[in-house]
PATOR-348791 format. One record per atom (N, C-alpha, C): residue number from 1; residue in three letters; atom name; x, y, z. Coordinates in steps of 0.02 Angstrom, whole numbers, plus 50000, padded with zeros to 5 digits. Example, Ala and Ser with C-alpha at 12.3 -4.5 7.8 and 13.67 -1.06 7.14 Angstrom:
# PATOR-348791
<rec><nr>1</nr><rest>ALA</rest><atom>N</atom><u>50660</u><v>49716</v><w>50390</w></rec>
<rec><nr>1</nr><rest>ALA</rest><atom>CA</atom><u>50615</u><v>49775</v><w>50390</w></rec>
<rec><nr>1</nr><rest>ALA</rest><atom>C</atom><u>50660</u><v>49835</v><w>50390</w></rec>
<rec><nr>2</nr><rest>SER</rest><atom>N</atom><u>50642</u><v>49888</v><w>50354</w></rec>
<rec><nr>2</nr><rest>SER</rest><atom>CA</atom><u>50684</u><v>49947</v><w>50357</w></rec>
<rec><nr>2</nr><rest>SER</rest><atom>C</atom><u>50645</u><v>50002</v><w>50394</w></rec>
This chain:
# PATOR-348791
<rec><nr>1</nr><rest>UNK</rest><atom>N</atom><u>43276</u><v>59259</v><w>38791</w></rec>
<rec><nr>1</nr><rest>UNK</rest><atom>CA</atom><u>43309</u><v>59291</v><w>38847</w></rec>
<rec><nr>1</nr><rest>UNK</rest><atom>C</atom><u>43384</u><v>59292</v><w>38834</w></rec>
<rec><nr>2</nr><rest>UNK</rest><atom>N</atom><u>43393</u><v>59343</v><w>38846</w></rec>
<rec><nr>2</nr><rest>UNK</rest><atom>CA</atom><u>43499</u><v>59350</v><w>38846</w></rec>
<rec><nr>2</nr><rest>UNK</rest><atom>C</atom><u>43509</u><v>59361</v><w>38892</w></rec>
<rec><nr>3</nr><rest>UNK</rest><atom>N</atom><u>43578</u><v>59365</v><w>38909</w></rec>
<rec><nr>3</nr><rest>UNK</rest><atom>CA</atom><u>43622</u><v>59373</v><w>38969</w></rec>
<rec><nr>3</nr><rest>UNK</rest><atom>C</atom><u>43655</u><v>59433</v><w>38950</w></rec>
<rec><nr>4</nr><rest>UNK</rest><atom>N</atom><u>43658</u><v>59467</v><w>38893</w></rec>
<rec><nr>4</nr><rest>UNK</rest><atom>CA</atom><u>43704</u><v>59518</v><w>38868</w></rec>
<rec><nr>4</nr><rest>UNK</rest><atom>C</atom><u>43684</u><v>59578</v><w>38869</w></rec>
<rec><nr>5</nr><rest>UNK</rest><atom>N</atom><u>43638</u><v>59610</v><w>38913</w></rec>
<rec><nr>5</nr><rest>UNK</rest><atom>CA</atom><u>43601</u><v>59674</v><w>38945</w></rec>
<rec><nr>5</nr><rest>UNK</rest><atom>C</atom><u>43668</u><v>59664</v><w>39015</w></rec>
<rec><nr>6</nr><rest>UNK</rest><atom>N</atom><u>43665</u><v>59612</v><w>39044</w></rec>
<rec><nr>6</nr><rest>UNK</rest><atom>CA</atom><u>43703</u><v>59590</v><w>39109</w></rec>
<rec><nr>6</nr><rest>UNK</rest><atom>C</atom><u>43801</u><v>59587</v><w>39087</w></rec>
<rec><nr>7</nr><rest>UNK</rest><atom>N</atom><u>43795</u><v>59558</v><w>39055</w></rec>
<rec><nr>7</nr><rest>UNK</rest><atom>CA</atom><u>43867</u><v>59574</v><w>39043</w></rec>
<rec><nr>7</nr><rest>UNK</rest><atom>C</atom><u>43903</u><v>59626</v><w>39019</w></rec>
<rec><nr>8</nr><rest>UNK</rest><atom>N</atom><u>43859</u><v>59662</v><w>38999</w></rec>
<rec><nr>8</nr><rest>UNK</rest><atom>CA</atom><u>43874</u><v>59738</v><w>38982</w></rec>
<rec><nr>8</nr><rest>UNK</rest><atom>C</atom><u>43874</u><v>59792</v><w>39049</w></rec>
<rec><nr>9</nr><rest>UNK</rest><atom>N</atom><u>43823</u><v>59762</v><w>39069</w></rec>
<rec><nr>9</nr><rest>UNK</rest><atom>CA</atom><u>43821</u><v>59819</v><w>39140</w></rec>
<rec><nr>9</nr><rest>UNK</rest><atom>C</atom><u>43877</u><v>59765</v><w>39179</w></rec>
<rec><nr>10</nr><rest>UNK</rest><atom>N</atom><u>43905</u><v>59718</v><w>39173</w></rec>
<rec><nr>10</nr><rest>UNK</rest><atom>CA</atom><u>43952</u><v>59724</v><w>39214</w></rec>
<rec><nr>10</nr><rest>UNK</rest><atom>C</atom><u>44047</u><v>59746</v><w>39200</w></rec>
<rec><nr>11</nr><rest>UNK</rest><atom>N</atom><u>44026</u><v>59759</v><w>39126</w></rec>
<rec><nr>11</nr><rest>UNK</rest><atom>CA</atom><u>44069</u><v>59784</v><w>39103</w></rec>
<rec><nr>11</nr><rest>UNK</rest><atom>C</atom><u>44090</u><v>59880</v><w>39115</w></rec>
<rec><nr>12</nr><rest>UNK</rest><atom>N</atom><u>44037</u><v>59898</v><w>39101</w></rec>
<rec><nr>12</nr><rest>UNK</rest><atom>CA</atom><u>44032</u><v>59968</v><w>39148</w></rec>
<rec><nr>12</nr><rest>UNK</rest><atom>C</atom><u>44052</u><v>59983</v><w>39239</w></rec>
<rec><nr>13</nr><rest>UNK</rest><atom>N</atom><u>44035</u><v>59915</v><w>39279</w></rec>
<rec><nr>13</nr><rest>UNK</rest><atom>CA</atom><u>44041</u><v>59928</v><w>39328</w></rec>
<rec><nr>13</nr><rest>UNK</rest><atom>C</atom><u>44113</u><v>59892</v><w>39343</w></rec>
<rec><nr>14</nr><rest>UNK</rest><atom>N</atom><u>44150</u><v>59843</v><w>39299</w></rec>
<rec><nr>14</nr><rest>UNK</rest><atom>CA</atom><u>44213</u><v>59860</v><w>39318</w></rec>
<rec><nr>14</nr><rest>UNK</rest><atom>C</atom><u>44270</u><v>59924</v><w>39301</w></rec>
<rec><nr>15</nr><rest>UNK</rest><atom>N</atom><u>44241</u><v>59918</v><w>39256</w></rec>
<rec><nr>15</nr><rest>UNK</rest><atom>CA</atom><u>44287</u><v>59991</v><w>39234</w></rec>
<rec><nr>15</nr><rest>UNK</rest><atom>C</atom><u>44285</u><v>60041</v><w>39276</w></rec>
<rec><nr>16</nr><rest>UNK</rest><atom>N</atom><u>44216</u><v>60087</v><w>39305</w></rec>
<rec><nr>16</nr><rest>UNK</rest><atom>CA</atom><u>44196</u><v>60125</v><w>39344</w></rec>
<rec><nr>16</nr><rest>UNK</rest><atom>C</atom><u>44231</u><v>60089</v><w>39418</w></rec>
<rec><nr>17</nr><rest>UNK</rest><atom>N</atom><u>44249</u><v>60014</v><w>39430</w></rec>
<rec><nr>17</nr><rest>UNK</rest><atom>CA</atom><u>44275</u><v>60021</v><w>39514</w></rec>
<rec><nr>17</nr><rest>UNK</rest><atom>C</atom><u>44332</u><v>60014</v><w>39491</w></rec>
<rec><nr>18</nr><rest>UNK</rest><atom>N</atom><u>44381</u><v>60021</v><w>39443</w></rec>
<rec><nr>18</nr><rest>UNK</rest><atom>CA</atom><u>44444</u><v>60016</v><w>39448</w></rec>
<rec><nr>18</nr><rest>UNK</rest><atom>C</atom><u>44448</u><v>60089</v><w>39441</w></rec>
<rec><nr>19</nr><rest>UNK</rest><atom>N</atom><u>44407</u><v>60138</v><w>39404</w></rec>
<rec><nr>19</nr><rest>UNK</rest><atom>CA</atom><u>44425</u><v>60194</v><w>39425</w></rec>
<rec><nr>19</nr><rest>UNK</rest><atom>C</atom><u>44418</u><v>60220</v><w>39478</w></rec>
<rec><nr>20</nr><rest>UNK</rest><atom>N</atom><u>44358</u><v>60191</v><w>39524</w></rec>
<rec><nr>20</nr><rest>UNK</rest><atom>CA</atom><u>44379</u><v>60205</v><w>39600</w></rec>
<rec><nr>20</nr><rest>UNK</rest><atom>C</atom><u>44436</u><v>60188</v><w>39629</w></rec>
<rec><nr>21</nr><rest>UNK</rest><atom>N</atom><u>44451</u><v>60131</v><w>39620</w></rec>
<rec><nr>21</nr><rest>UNK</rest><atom>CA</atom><u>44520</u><v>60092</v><w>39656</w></rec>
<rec><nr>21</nr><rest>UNK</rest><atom>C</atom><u>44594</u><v>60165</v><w>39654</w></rec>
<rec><nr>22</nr><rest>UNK</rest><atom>N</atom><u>44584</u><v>60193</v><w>39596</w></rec>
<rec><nr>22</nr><rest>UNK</rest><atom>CA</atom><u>44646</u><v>60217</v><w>39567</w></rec>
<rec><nr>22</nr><rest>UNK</rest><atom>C</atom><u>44637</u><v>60300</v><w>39619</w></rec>
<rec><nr>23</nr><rest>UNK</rest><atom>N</atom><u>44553</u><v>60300</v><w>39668</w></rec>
<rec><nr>23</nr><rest>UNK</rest><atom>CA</atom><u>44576</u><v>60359</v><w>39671</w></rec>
<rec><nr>23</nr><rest>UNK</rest><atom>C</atom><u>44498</u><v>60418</v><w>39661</w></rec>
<rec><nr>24</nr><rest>UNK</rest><atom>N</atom><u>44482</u><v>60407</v><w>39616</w></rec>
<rec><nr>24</nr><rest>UNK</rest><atom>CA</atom><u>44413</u><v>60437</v><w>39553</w></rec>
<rec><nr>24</nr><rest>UNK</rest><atom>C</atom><u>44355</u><v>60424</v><w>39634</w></rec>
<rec><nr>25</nr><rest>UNK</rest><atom>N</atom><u>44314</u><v>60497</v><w>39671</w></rec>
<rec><nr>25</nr><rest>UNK</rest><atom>CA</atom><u>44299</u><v>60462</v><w>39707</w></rec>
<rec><nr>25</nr><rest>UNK</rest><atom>C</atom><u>44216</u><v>60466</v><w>39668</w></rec>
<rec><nr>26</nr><rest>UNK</rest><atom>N</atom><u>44212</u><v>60510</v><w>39609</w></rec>
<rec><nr>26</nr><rest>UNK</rest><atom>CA</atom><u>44156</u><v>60505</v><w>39576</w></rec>
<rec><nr>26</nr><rest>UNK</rest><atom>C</atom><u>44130</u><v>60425</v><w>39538</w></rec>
<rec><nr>27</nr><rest>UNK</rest><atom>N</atom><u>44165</u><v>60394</v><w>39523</w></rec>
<rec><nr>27</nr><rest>UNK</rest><atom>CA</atom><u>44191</u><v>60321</v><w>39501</w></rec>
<rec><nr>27</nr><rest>UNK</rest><atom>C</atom><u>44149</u><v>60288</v><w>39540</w></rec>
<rec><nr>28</nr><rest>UNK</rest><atom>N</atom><u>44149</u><v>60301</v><w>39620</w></rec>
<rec><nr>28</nr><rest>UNK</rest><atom>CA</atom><u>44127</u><v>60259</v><w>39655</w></rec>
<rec><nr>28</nr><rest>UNK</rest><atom>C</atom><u>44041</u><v>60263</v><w>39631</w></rec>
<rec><nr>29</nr><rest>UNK</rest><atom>N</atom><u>44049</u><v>60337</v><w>39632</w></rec>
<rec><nr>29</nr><rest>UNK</rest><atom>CA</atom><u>43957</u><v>60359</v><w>39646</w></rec>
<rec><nr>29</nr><rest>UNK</rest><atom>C</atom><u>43934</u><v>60325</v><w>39564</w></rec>
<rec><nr>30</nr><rest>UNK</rest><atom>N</atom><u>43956</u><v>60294</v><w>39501</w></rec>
<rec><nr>30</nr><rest>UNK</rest><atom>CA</atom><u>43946</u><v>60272</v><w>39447</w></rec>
<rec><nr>30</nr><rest>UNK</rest><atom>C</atom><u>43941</u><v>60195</v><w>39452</w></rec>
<rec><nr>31</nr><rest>UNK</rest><atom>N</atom><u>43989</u><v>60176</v><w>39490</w></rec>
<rec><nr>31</nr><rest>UNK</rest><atom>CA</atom><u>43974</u><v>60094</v><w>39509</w></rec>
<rec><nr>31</nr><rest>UNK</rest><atom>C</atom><u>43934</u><v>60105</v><w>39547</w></rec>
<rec><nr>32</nr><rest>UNK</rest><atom>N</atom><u>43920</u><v>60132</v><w>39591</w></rec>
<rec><nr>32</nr><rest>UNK</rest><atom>CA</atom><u>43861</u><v>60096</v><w>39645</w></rec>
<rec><nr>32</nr><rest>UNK</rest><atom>C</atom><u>43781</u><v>60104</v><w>39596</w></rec>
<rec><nr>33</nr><rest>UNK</rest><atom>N</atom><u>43791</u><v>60151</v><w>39565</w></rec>
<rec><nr>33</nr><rest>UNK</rest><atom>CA</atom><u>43750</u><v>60146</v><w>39491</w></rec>
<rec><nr>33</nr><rest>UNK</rest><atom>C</atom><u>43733</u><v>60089</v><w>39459</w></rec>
<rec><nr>34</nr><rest>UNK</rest><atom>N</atom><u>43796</u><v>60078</v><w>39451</w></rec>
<rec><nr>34</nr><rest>UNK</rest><atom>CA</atom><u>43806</u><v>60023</v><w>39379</w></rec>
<rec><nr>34</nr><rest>UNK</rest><atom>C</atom><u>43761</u><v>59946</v><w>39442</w></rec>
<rec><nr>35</nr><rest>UNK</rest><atom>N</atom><u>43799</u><v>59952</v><w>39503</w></rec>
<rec><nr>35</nr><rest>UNK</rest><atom>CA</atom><u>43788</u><v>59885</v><w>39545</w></rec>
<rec><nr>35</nr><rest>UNK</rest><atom>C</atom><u>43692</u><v>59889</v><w>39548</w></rec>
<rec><nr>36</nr><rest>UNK</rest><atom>N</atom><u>43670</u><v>59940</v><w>39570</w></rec>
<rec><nr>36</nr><rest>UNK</rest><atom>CA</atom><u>43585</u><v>59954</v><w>39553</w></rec>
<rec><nr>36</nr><rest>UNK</rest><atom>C</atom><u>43567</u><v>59932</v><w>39493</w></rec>
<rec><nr>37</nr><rest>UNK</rest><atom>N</atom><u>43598</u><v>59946</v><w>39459</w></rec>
<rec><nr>37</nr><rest>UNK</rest><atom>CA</atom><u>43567</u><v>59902</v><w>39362</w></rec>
<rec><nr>37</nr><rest>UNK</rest><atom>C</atom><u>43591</u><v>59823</v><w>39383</w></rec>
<rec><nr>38</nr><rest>UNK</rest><atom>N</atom><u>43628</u><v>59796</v><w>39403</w></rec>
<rec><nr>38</nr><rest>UNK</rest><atom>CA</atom><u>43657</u><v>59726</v><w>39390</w></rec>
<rec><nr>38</nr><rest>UNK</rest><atom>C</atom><u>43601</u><v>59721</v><w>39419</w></rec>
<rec><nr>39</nr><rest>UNK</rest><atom>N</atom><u>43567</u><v>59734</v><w>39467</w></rec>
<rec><nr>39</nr><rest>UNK</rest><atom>CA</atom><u>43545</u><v>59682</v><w>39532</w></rec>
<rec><nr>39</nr><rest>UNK</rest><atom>C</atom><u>43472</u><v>59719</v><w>39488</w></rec>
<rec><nr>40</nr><rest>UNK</rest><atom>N</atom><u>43443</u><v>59752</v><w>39453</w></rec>
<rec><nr>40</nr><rest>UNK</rest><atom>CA</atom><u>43379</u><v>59755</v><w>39416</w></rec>
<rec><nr>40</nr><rest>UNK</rest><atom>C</atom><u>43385</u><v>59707</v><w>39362</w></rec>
<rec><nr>41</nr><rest>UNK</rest><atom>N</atom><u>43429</u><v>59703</v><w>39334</w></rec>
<rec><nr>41</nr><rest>UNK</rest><atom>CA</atom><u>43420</u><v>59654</v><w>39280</w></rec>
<rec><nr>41</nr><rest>UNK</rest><atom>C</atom><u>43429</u><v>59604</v><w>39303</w></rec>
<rec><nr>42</nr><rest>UNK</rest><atom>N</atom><u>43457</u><v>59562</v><w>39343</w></rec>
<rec><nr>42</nr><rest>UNK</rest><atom>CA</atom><u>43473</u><v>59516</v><w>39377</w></rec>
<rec><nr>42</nr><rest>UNK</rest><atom>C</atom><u>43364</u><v>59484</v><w>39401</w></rec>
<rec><nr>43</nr><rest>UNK</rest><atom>N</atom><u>43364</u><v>59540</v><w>39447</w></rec>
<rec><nr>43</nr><rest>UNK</rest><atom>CA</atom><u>43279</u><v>59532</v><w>39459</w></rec>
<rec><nr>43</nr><rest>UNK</rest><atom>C</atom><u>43265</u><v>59518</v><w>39400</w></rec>
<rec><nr>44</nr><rest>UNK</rest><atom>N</atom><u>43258</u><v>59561</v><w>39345</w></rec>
<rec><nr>44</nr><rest>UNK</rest><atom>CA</atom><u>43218</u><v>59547</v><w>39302</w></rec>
<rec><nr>44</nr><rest>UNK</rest><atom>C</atom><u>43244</u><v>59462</v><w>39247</w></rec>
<rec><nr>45</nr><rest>UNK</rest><atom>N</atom><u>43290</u><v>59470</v><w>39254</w></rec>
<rec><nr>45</nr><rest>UNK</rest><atom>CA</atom><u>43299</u><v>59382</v><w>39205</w></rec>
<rec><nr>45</nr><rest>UNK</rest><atom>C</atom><u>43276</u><v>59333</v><w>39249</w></rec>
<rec><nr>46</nr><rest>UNK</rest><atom>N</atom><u>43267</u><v>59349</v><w>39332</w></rec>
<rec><nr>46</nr><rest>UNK</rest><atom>CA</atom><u>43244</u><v>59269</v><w>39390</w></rec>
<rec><nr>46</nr><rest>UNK</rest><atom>C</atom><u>43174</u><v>59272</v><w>39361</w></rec>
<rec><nr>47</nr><rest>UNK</rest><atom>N</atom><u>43137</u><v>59350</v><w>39362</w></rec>
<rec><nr>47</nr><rest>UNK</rest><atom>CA</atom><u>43083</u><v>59326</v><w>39353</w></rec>
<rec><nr>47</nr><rest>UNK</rest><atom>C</atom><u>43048</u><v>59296</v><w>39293</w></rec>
<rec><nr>48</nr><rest>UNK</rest><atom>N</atom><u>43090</u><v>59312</v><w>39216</w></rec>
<rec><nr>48</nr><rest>UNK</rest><atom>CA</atom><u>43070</u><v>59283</v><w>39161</w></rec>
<rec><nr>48</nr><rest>UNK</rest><atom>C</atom><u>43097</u><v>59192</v><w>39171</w></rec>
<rec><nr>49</nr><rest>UNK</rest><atom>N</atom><u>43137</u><v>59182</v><w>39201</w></rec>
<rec><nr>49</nr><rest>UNK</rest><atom>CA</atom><u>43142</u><v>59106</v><w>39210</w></rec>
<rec><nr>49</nr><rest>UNK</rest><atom>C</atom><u>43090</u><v>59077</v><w>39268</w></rec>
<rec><nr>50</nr><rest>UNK</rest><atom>N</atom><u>43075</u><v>59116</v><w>39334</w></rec>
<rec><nr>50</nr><rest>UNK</rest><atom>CA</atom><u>43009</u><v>59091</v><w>39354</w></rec>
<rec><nr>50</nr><rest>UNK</rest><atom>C</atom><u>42956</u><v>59073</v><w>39307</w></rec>
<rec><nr>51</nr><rest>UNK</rest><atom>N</atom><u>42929</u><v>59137</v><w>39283</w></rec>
<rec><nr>51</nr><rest>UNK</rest><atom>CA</atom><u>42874</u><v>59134</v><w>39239</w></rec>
<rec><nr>51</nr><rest>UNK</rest><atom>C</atom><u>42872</u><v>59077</v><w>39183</w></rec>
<rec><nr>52</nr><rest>UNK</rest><atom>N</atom><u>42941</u><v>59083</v><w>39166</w></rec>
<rec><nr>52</nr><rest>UNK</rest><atom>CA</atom><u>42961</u><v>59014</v><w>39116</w></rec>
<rec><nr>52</nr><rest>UNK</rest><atom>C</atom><u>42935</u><v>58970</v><w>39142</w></rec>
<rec><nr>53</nr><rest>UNK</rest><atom>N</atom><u>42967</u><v>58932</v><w>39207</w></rec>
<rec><nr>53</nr><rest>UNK</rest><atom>CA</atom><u>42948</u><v>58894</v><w>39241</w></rec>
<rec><nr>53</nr><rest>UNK</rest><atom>C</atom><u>42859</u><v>58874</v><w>39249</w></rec>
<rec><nr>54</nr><rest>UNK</rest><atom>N</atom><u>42823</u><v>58913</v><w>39268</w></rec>
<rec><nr>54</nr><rest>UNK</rest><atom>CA</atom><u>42774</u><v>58921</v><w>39284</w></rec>
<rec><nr>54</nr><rest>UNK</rest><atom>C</atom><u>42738</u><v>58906</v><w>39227</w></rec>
<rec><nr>55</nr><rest>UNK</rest><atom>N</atom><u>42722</u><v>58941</v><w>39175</w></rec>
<rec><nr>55</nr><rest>UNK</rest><atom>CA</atom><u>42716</u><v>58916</v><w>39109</w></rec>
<rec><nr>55</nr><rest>UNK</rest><atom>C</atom><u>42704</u><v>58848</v><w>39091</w></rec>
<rec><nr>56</nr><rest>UNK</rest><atom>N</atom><u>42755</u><v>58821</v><w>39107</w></rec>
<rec><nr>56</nr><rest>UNK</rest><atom>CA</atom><u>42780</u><v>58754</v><w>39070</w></rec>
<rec><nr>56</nr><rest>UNK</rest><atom>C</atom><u>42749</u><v>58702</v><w>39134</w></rec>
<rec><nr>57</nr><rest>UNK</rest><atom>N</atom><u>42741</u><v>58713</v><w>39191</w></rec>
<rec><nr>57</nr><rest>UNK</rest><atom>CA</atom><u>42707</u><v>58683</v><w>39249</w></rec>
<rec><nr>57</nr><rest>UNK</rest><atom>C</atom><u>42617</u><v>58680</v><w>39225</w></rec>
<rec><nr>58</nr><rest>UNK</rest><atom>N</atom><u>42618</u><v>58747</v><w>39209</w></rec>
<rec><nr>58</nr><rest>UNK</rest><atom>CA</atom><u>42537</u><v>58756</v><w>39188</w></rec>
<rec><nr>58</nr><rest>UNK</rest><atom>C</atom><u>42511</u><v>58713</v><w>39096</w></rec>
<rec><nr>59</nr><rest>UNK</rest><atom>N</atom><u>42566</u><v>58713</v><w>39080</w></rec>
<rec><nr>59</nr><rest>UNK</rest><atom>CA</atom><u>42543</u><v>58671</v><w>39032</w></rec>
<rec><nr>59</nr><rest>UNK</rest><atom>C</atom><u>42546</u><v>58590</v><w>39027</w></rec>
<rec><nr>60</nr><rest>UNK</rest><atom>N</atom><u>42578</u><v>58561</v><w>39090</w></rec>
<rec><nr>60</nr><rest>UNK</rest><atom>CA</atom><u>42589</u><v>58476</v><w>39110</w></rec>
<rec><nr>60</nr><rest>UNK</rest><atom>C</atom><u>42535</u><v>58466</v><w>39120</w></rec>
């Protein structure tokens, strides 16, 4: 499991809100984008560490 699917999309979504900040009101409509991927990948790494979890419960 990596974290670096996630730090990439949050690298897109600062860039994209500082170009909102400056103005860009298309910027916005790209972060609220980018914020929909954080919070999917985000889901998706809880649930590979549940399952981790679970796993390792089922084999004690």
């Amino acid at each position: 499991m990596s974290l670096q699917p996630l730090l990439d999309e949050l690298e897109v979504l600062k860039a994209e809100y500082e170009k909102f900040e400056r103005g860009n009101k298309s910027a916005g409509t790209r972060a609220r984008k980018s914020l929909q991927n954080v919070k999917k990948i985000c889901q998706d790494i809880r649930n590979k560490i549940q399952d981790a979890k679970k796993s390792e419960d089922a084999a004690a």
